[in-house]
N, C-alpha and C positions, 0 to 999 in steps of 0.2 A: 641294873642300878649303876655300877661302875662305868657302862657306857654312855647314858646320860651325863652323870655330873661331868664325864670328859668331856663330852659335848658344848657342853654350859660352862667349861673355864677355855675350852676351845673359841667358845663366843665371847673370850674375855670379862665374864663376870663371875667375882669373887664371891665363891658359896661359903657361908652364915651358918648356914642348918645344916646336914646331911638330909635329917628326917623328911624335915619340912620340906625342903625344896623337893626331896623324891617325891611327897605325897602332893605338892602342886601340880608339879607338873606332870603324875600320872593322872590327875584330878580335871585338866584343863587342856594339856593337850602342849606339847613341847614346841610346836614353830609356831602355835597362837603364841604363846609366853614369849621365847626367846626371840625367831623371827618378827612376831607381831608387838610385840609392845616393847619387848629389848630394843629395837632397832629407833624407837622413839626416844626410850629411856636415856640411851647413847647422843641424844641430840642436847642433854641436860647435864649428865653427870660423866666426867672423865672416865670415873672407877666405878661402875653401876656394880651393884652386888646382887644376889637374889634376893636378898629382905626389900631391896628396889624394886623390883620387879613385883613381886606381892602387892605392893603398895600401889603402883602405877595400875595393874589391874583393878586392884580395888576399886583406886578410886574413879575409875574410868565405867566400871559398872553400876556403882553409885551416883554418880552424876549422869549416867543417860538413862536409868530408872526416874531421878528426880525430872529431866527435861522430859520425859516422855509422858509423865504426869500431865504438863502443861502440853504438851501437843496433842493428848485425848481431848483433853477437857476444849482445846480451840475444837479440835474437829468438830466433837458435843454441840458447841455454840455455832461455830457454821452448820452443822446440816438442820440445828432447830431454826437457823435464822433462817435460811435459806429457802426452806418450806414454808413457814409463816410468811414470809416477805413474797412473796408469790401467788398462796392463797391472799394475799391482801388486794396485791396487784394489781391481779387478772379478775375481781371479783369473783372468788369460786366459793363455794361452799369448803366447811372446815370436815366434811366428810367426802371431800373431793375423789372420785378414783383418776389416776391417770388413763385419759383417752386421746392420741393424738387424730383420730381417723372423724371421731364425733361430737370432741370439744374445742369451739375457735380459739380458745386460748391456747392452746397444746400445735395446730396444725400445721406452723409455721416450724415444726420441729421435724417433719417430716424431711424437708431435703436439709437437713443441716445435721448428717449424721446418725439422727434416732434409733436407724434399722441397729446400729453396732451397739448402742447403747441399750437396748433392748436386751439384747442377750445376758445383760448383767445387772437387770434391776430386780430380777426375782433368782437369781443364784443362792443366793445366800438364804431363803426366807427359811429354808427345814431346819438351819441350824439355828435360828432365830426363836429362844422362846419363848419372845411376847407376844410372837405370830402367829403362834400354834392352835390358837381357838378360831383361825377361820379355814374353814374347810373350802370354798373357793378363792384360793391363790389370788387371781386375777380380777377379786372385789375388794381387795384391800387399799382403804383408802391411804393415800400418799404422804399423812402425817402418820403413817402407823408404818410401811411399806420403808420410808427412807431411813427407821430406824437399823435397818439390815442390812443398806449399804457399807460396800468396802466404800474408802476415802475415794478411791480413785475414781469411783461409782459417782459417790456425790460433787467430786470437781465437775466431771463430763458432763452434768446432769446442768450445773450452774454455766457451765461454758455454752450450753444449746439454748439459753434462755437470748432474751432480746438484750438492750443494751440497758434497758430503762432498768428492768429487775436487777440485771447484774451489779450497775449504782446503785441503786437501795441497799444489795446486799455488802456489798464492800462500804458502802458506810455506816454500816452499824460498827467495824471494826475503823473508823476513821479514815478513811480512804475513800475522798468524796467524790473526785475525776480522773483515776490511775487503774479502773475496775479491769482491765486488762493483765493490765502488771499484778493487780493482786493475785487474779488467779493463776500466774506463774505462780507467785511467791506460794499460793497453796501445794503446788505441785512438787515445788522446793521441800516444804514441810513433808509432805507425804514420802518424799524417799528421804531424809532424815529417820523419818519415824519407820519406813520398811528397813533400814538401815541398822536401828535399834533391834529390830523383832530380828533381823537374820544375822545376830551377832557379831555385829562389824565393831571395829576400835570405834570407839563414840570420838571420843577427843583429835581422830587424826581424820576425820571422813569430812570432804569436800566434794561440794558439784560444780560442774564448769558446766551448765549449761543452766537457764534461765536466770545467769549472773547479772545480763543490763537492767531486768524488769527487777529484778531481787536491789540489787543497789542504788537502782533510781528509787525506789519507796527508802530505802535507809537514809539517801540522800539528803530526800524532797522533806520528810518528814521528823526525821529524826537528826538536824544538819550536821553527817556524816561525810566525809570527804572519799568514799571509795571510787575508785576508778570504777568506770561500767564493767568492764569485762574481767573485773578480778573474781577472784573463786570466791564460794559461798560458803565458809565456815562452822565452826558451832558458834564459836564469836558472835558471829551474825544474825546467826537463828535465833540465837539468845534475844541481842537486841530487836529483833522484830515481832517475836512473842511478844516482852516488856509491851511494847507498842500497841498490836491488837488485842491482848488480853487486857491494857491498862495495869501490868504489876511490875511490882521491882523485882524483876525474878533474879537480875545479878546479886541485890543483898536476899536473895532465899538461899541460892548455892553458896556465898559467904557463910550466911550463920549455918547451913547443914553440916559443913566443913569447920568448927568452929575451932573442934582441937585437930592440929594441923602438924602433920610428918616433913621431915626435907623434901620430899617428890610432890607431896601436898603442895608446897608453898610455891614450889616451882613450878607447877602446872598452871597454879589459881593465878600466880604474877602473870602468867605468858596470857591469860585469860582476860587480866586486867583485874583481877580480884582480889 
C-alpha cells in the first residue's frame, strides 16, 4: 500500500483518498491509471490529484461504451445493406447460397482475392446462434451466413464486389462517388471499434493511416478543412458517424454528460462539446 501511493505522488498527483485510490488502482491496474490516463490528465490540469484520475477514467469508458453503441449499430446497417444491395444487383434469389465456382455473379471473385476470404466466411458460424438449425454449413444462405461475420469479414467481402455494388452500397450512407474512400473509412471504424473491445484509452487513440480517404469524405461532405494526412481522431469518428448514420451523435455525448466534473468539462471543450 505504502509503495503505491509513493508512487502516485512520485508521479506528482495529490492523493484525496487513501482508501479509494488503493482500491482503484488495485481495481484497474496502476500504469493503465497513472501512466495511461495520468499522462493525459497532465496535458489539462497543472495539479491533477487522484479524484482526477477517477474521473478522466470514468469518463473515458463511458463515452467509448456510448460511441461503440453507434459503431455496432453502423456495422448492423452496413452488413444488412450490403447483402440486400447485392442480392438486388446481381439478380439472385433472396435464399442465395454463396457460390463463386457455379454462380456468374460471384465468378469474377475468383482472382480478386476470394481464396483468403474464404477462410473467414464460415469461422465464426459455431459461435453463431442463429445458425445453429442448419446442419450443412456450406448451405446457408448469404443473408443468414453474413450475420456471423467479424467487421473485417464483411469490409473484404464489399471490397471484392464490382464497382457498381460497392456505389449502391456507400450510397445508402450518402456517399454517392467516393465508394473507395468509404471503405477505408469502414476500416477506420473497425479498428476504433477493435480499439474499444481491447481496452485502449478511447479519448487518446488515433490512426495514421487511411487518413486521406478518411478526411477527404469529412472534407467533401461535411465542409471540414482537415489536411489530408492528418490523424484520425475520436473527433473525427464522431463527426463521420453523425454523417452516415444521419444523427446528432455530438448533442447525444452532450446530454449523456449532462452533470459535468472539472476533467468533464475539460475533455468535452477539447472535444468541441
Amino acid at each position: 500500500m505504502e509503495k503505491t501511493l509513493k508512487y502516485i505522488k512520485d508521479k506528482d498527483f495529490k492523493i484525496k483518498n487513501k482508501k479509494k485510490t488503493i482500491e482503484f488502482i488495485n481495481k484497474y491496474g496502476e500504469f493503465r491509471i497513472v501512466e495511461g490516463y495520468g499522462n493525459i490528465l497532465k496535458k489539462f490540469i497543472k495539479k491533477p490529484t487522484t479524484k482526477d484520475l477517477m474521473r478522466i477514467f470514468e469518463f473515458d469508458t463511458t463515452l467509448s461504451a456510448l460511441i461503440s453503441k453507434y459503431i455496432l449499430d453502423f456495422e448492423k446497417i452496413l452488413n444488412n445493406t450490403a447483402i440486400q444491395t447485392i442480392l438486388q444487383l446481381e439478380e439472385l434469389d433472396d435464399n442465395y447460397v454463396l457460390d463463386v465456382v457455379k454462380n456468374p455473379a460471384h465468378s469474377n471473385l475468383r482472382n480478386k482475392g476470394y481464396g483468403t476470404f474464404m477462410a473467414d466466411i464460415y469461422e465464426n458460424i459455431d459461435q453463431c446462434s442463429m445458425l445453429q438449425n442448419y446442419n450443412d454449413k456450406t448451405s446457408i444462405p448469404l443473408k443468414a451466413l453474413s450475420v456471423s461475420w467479424s467487421f473485417h469479414t464483411l469490409i473484404a467481402f464489399i471490397d471484392l464486389q464490382s464497382n457498381e455494388v460497392k456505389k449502391s452500397i456507400s450510397s445508402k450512407f450518402n456517399v454517392t462517388d467516393c465508394y473507395n474512400e468509404f471503405i477505408s473509412a469502414c476500416h477506420s471504424i473497425r479498428k476504433f471499434r477493435n480499439s474499444i473491445s481491447h481496452n485502449g484509452i478511447f479519448i487518446d487513440t488515433t490512426l495514421n493511416y487511411y487518413c486521406n480517404e478518411f478526411n477527404y469524405l469529412l472534407n467533401r461532405f461535411l465542409n471540414k478543412n482537415y489536411q489530408p494526412d492528418s490523424i484520425i481522431n475520436v473527433i473525427k469518428l464522431i463527426e463521420l458517424l453523425e454523417y452516415f448514420l444521419d444523427v446528432n451523435l455530438k448533442h447525444e455525448v452532450s446530454k449523456f454528460f449532462k452533470k459535468r466534473n472539472k476533467v468533464t468539462k475539460l475533455l468535452l471543450a477539447k472535444m468541441g462539446l
